[in-house]
MDTraj code that builds the backbone (N, CA, C; nanometers):
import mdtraj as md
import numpy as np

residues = "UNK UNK UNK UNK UNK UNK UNK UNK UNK UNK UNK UNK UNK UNK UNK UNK UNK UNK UNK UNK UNK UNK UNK UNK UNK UNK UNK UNK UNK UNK UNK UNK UNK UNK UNK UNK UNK UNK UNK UNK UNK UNK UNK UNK UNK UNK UNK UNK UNK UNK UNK UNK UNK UNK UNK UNK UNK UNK UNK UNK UNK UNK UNK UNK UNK UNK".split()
xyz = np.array([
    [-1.8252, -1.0429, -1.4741],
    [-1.6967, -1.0142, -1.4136],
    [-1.7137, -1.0124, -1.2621],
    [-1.6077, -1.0454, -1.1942],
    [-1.6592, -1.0742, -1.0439],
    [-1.5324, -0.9261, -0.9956],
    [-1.5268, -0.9474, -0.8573],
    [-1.4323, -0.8695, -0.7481],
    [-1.4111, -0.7325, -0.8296],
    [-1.5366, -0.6493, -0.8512],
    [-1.4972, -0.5213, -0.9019],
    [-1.4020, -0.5210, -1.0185],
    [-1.4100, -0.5762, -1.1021],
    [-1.3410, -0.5665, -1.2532],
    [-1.4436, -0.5360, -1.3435],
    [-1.3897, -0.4242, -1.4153],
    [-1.4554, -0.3638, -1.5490],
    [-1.4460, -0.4250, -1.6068],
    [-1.5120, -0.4862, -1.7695],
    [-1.4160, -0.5347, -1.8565],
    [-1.5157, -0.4259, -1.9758],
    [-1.3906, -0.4383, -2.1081],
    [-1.4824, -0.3797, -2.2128],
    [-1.4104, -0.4273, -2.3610],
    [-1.4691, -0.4171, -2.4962],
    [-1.4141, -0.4068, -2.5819],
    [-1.3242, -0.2904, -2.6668],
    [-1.2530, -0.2987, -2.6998],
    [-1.2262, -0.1372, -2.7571],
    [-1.2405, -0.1748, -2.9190],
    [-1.2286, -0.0529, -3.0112],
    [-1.2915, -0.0508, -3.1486],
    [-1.1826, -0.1789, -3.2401],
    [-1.0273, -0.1516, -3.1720],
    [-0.9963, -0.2728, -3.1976],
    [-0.9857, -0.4217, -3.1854],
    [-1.1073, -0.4368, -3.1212],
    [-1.1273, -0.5516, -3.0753],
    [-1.0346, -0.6186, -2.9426],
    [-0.9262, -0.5371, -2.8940],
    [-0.8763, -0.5545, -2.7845],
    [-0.9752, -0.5701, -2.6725],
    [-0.9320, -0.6102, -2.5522],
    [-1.0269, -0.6603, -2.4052],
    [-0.9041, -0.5640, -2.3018],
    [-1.0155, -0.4592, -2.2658],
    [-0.9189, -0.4355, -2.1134],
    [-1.0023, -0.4157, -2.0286],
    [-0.9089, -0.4180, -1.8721],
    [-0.9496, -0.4400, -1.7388],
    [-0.9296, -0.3322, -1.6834],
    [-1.0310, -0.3180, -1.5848],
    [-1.0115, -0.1974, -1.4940],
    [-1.0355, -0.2299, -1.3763],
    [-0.9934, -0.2426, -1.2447],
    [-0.9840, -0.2634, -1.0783],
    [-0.9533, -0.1611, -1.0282],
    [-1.0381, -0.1884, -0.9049],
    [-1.0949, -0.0718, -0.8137],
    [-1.0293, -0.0825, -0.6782],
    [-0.9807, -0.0086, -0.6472],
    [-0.8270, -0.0383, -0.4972],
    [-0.9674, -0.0052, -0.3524],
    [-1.0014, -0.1046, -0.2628],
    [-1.0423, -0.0502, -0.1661],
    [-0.9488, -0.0146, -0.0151],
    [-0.9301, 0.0501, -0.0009],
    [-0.8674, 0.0809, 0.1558],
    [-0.9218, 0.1201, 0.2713],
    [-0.9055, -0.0307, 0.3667],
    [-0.9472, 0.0028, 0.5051],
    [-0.8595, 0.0047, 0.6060],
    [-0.8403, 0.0913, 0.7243],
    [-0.7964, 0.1369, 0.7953],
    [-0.8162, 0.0196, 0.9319],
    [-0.6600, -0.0432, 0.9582],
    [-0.7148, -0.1457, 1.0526],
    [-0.6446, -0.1112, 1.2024],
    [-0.4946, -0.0481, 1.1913],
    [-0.4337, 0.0200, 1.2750],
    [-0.3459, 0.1446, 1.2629],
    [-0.3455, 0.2311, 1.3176],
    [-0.2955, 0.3675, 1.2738],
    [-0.1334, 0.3618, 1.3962],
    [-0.0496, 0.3887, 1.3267],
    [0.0990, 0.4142, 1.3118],
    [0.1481, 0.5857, 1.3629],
    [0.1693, 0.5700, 1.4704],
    [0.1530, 0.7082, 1.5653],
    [0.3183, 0.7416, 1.5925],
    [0.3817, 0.8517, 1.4614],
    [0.4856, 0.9062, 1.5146],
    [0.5652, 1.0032, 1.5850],
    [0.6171, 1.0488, 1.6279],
    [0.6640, 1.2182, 1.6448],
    [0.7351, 1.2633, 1.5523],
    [0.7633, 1.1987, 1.4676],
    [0.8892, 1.2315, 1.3654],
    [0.7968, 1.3026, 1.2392],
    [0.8121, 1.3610, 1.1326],
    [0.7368, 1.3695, 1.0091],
    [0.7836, 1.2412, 0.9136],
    [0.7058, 1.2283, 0.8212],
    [0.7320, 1.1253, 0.7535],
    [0.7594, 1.1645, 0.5788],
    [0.8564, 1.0962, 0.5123],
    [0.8341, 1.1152, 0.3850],
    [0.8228, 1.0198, 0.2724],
    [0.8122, 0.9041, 0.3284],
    [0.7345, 0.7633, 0.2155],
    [0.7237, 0.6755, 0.3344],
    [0.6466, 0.5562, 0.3048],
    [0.6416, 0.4380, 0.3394],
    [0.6469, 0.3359, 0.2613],
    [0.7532, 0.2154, 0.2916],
    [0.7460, 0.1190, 0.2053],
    [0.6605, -0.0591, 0.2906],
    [0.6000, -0.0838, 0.2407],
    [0.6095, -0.2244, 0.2598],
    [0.7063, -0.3636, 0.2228],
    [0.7653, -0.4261, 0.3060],
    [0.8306, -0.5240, 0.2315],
    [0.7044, -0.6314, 0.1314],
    [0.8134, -0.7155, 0.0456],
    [0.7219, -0.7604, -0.0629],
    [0.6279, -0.9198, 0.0341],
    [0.7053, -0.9550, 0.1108],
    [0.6417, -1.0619, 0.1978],
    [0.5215, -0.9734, 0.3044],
    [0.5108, -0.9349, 0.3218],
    [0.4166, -0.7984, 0.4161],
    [0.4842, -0.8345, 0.5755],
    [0.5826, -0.8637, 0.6138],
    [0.5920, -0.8541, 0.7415],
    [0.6651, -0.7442, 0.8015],
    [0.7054, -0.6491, 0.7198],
    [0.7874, -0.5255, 0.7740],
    [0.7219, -0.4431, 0.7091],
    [0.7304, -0.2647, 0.7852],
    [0.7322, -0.2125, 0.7120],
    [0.8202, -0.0921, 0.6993],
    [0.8735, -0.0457, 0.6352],
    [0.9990, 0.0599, 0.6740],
    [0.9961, 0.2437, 0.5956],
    [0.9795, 0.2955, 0.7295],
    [0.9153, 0.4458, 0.7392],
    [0.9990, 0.5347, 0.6857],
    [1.0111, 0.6394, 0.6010],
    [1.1629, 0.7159, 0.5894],
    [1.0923, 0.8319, 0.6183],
    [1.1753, 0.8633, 0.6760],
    [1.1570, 1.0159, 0.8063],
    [1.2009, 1.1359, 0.7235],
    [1.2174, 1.2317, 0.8093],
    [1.2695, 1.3902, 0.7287],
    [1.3867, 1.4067, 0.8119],
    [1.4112, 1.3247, 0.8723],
    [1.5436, 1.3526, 0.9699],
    [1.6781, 1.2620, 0.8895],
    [1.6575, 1.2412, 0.7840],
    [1.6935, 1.1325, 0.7138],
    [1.7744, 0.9955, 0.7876],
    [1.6629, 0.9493, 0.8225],
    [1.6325, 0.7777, 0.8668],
    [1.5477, 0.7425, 0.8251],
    [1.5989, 0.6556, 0.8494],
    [1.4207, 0.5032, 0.7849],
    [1.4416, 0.3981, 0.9414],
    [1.2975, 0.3910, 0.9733],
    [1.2388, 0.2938, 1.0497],
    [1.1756, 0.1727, 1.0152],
    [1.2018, 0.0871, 1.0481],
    [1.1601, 0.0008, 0.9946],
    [1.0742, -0.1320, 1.1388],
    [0.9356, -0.1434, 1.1026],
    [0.8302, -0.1720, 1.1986],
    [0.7797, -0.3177, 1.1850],
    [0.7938, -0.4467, 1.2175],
    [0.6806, -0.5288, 1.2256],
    [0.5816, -0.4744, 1.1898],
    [0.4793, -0.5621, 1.0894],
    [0.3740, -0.5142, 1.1195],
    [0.2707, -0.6172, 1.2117],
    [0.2742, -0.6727, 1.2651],
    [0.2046, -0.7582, 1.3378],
    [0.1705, -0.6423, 1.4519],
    [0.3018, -0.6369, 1.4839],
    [0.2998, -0.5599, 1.6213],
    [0.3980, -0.4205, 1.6124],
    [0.3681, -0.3831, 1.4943],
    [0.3907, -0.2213, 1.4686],
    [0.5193, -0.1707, 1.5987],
    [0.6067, -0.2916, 1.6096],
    [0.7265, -0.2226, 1.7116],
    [0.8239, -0.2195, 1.6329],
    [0.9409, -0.1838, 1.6545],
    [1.0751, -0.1666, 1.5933],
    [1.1712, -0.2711, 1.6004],
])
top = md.Topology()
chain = top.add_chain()
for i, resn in enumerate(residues, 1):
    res = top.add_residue(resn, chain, resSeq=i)
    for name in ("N", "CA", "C"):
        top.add_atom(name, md.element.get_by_symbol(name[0]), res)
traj = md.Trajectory(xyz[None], top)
């Protein structure tokens, strides 16, 4: 099995997979506001912040501006 995949048999002869999430830290996102989710869009070029002030921001991520 390659790229961190488990594989195994189970007693019923089924096959399952298991993957391993790595996360690295490439730029950090500096607010004054508190935050209460983050979403990514599904293309990855936005990403949009929802606050406690109830707003959502929404950021490039190239260039993490508004």
């Amino acid at each position: 099995m390659s790229r961190g995949k488990v594989g195994g048999v189970t007693g019923d002869n089924k096959i399952f997979f298991s993957c391993r999430l790595t996360v690295c830290l490439t730029r950090t996102l500096k607010l004054s506001e508190d935050v209460l989710g983050v979403c990514p869009s599904p293309s990855g070029h936005v990403l949009a912040v929802a606050l406690l002030d109830s707003t959502v921001k929404v950021f490039f991520t190239d260039t993490l501006k508004v």
